[in-house]
N, CA, C and O atoms as a GROMACS GRO file, in nm:
protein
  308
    1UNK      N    1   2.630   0.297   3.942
    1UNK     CA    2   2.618   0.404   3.842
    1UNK      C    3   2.473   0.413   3.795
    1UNK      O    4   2.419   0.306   3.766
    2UNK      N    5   2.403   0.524   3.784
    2UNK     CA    6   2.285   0.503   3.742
    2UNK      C    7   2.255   0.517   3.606
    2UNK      O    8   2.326   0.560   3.515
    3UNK      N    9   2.139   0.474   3.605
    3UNK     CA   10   2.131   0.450   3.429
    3UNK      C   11   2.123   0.567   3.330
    3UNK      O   12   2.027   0.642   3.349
    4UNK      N   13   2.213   0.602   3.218
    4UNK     CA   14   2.142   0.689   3.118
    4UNK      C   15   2.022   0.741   3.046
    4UNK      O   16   1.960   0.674   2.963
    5UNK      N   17   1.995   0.857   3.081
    5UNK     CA   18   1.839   0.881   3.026
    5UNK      C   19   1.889   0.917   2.907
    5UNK      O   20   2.009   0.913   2.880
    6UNK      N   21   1.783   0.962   2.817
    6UNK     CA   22   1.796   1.053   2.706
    6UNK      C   23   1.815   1.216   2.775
    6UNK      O   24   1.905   1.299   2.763
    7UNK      N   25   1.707   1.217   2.838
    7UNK     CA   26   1.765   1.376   2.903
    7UNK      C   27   1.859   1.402   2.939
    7UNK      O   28   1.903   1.513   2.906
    8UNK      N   29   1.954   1.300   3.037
    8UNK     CA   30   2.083   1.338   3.099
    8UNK      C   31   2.210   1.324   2.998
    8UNK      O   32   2.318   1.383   3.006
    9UNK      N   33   2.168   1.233   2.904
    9UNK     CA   34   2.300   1.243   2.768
    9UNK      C   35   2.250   1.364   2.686
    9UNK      O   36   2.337   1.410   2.612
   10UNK      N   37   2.139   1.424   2.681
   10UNK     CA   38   2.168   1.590   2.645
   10UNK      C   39   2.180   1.672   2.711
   10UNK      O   40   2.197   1.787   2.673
   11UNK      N   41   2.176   1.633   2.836
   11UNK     CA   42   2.220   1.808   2.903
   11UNK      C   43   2.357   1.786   2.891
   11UNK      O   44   2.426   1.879   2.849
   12UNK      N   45   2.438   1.622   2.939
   12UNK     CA   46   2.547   1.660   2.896
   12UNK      C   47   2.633   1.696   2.788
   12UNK      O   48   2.747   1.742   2.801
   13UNK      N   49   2.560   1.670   2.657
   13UNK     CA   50   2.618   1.685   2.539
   13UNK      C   51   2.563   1.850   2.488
   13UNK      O   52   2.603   1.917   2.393
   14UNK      N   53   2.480   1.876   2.569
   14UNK     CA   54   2.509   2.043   2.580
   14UNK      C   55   2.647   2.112   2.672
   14UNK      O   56   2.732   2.186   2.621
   15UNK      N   57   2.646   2.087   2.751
   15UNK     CA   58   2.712   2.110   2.829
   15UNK      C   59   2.888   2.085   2.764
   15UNK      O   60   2.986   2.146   2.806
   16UNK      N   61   2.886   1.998   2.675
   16UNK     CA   62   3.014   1.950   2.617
   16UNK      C   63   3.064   2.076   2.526
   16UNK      O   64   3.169   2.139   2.518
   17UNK      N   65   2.924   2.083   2.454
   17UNK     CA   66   2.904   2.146   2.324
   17UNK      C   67   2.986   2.346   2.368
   17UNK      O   68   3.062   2.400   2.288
   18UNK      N   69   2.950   2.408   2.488
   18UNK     CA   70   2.982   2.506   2.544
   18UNK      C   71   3.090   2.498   2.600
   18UNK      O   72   3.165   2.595   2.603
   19UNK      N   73   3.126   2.374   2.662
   19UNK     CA   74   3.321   2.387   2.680
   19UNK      C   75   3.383   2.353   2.574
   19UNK      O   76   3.506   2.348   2.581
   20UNK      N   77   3.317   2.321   2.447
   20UNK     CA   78   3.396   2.333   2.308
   20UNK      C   79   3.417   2.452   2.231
   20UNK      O   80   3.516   2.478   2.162
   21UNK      N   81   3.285   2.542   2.255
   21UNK     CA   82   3.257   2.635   2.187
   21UNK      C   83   3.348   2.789   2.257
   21UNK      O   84   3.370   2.895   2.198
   22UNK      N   85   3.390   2.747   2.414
   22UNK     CA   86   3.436   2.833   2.488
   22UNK      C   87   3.553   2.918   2.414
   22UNK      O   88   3.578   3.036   2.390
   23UNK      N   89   3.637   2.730   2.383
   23UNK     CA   90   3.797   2.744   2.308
   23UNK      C   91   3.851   2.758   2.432
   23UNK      O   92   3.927   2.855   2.435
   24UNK      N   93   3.839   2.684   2.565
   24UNK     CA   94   3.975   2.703   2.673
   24UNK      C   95   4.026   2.607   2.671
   24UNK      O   96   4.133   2.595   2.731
   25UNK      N   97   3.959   2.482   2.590
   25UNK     CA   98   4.053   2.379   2.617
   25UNK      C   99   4.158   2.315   2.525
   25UNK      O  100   4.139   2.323   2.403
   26UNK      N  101   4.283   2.243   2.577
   26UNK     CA  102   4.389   2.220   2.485
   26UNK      C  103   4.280   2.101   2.381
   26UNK      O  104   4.168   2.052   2.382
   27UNK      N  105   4.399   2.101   2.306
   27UNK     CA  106   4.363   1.998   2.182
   27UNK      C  107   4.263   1.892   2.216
   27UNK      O  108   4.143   1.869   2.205
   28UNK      N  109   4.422   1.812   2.284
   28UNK     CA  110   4.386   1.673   2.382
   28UNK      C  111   4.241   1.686   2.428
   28UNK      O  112   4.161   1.617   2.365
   29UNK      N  113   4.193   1.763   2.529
   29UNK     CA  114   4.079   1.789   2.616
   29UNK      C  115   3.998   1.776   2.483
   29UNK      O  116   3.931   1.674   2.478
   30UNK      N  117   3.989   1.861   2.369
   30UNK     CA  118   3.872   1.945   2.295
   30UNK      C  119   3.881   1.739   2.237
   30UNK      O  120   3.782   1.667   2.250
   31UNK      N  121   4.007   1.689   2.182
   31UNK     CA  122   3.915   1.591   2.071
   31UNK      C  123   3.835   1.454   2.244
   31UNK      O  124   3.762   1.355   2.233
   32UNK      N  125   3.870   1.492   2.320
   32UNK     CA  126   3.834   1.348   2.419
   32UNK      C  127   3.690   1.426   2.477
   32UNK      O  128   3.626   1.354   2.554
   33UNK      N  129   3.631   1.564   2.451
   33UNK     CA  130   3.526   1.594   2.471
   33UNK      C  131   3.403   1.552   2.302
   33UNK      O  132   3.284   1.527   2.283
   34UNK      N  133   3.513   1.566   2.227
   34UNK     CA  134   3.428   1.573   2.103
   34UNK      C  135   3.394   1.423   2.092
   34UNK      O  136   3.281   1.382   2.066
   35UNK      N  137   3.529   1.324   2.121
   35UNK     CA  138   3.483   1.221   2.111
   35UNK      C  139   3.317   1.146   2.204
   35UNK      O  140   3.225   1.078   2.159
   36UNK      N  141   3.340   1.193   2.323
   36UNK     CA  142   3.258   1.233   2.471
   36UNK      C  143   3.075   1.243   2.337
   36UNK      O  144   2.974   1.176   2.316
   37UNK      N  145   3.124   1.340   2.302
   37UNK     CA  146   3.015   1.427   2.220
   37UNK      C  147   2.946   1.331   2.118
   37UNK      O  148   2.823   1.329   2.117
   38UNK      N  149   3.025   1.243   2.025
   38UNK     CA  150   2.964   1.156   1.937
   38UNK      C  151   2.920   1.060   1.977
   38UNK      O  152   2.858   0.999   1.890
   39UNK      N  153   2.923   0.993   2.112
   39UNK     CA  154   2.882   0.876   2.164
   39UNK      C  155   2.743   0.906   2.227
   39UNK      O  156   2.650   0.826   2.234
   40UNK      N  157   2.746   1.035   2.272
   40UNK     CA  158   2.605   1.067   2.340
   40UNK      C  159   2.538   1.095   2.222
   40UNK      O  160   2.426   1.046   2.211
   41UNK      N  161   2.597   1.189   2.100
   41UNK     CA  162   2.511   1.195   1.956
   41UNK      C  163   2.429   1.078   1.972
   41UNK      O  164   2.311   1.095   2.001
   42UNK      N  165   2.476   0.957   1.956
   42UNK     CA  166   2.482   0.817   1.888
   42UNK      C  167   2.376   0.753   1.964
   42UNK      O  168   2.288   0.687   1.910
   43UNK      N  169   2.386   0.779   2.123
   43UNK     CA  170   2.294   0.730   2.204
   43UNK      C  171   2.140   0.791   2.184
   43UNK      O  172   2.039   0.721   2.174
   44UNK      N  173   2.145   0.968   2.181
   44UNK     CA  174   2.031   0.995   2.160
   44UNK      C  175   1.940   0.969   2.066
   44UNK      O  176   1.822   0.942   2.084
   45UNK      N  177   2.029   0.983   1.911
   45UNK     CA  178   1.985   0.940   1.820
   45UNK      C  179   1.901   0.790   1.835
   45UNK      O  180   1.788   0.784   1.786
   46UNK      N  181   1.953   0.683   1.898
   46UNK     CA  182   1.916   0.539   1.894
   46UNK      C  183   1.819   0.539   2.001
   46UNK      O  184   1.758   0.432   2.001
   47UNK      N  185   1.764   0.650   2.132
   47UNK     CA  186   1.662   0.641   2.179
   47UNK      C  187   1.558   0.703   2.133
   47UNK      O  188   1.447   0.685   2.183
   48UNK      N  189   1.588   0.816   1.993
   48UNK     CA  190   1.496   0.869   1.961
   48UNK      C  191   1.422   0.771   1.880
   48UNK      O  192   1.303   0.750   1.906
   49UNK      N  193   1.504   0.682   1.743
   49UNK     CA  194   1.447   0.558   1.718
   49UNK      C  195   1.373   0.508   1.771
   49UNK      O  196   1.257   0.520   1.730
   50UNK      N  197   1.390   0.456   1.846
   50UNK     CA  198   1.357   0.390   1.976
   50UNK      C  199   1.172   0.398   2.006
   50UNK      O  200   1.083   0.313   2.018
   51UNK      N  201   1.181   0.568   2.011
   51UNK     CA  202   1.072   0.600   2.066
   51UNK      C  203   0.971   0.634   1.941
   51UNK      O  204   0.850   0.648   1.958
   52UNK      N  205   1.020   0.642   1.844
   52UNK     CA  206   0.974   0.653   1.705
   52UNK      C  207   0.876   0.512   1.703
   52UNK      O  208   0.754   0.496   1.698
   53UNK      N  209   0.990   0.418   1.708
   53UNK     CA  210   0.910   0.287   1.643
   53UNK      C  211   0.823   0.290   1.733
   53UNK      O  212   0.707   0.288   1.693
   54UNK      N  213   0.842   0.293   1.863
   54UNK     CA  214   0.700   0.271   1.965
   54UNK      C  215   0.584   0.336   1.944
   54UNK      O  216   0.489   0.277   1.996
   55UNK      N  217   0.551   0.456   1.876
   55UNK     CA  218   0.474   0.569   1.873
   55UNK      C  219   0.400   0.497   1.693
   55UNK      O  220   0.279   0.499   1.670
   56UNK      N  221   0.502   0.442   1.593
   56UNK     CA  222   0.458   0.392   1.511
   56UNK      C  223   0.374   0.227   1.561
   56UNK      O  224   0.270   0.179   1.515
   57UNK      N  225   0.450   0.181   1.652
   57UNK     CA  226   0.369   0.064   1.649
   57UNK      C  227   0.231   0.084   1.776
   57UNK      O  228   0.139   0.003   1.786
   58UNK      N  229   0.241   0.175   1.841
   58UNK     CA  230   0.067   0.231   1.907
   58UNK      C  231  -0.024   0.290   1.841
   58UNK      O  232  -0.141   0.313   1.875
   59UNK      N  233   0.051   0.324   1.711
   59UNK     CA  234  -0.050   0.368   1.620
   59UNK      C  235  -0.114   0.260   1.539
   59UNK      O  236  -0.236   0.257   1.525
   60UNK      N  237  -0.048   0.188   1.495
   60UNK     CA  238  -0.050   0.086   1.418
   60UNK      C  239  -0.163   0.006   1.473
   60UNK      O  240  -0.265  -0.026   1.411
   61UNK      N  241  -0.127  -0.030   1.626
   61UNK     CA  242  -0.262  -0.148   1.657
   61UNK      C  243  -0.383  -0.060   1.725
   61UNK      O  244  -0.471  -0.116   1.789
   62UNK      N  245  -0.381   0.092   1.704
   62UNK     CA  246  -0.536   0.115   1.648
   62UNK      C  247  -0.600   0.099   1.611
   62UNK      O  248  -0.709   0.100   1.669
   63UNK      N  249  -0.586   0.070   1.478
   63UNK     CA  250  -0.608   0.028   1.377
   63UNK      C  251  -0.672   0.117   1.276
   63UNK      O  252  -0.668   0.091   1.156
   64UNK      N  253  -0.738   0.235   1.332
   64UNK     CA  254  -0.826   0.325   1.266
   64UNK      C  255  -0.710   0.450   1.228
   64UNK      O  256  -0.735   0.538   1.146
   65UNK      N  257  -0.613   0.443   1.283
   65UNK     CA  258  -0.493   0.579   1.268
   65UNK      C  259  -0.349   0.478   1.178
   65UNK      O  260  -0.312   0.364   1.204
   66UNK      N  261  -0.307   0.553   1.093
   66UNK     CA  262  -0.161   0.517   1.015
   66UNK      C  263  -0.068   0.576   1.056
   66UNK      O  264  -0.072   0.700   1.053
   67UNK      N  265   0.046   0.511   1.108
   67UNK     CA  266   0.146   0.527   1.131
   67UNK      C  267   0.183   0.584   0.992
   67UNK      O  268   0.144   0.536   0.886
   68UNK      N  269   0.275   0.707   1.006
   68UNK     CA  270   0.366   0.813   0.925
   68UNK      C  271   0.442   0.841   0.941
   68UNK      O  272   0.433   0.929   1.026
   69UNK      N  273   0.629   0.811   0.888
   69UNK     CA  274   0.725   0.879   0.974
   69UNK      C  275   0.739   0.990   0.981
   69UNK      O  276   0.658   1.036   0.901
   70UNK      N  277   0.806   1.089   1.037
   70UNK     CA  278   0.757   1.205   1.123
   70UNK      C  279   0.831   1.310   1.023
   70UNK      O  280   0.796   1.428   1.016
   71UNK      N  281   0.932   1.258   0.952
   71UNK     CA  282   0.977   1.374   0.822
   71UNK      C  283   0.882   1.417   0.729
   71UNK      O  284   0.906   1.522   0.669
   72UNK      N  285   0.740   1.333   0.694
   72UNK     CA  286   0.665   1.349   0.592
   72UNK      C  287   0.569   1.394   0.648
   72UNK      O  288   0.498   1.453   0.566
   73UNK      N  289   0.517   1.398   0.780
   73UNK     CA  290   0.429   1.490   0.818
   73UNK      C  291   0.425   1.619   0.802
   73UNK      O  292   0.497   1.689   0.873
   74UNK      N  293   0.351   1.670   0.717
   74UNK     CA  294   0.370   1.858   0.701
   74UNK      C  295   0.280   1.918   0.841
   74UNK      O  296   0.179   1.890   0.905
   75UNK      N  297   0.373   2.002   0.840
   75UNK     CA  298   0.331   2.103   0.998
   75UNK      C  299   0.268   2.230   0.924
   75UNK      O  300   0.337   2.279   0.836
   76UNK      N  301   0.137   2.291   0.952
   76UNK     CA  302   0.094   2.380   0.894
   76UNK      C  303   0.111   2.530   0.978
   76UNK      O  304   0.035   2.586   1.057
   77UNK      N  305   0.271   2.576   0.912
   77UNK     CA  306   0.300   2.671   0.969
   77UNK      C  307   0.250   2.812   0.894
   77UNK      O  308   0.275   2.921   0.945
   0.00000   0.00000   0.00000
């Protein structure tokens, strides 16, 4: 089996998201896709972490740049 990316647990949890949104499937199907759906949530979420802390700790041993988490950065739109 090959390994899970982050990309391939969102295309499939897109892909989930549109045979939910269709409405063709019975109950059964819709909660064992939704369930399907929160585990890949769960995964992406924990690689986005993931890649967070790494990006904080390459900043970090710069030493000249501060790590900021990425909600408090204002984007000057």
């Amino acid at each position: 089996m090959a390994k899970k990316t982050f990309e391939s647990a969102l295309a499939r949890l897109e892909k989930i998201t549109e045979e939910l949104e269709n409405g063709d499937l019975s109950l059964e199907a819709s909660l064992k896709k939704f369930d399907e759906g929160i585990q890949l949530t769960e995964f992406c979420n924990a690689k986005l972490t993931e890649a967070r802390t790494k990006v904080e700790i390459l900043l970090e041993k710069n030493g000249r740049l501060k790590a900021e988490p990425f909600d408090e950065i204002e984007h000057g739109d």
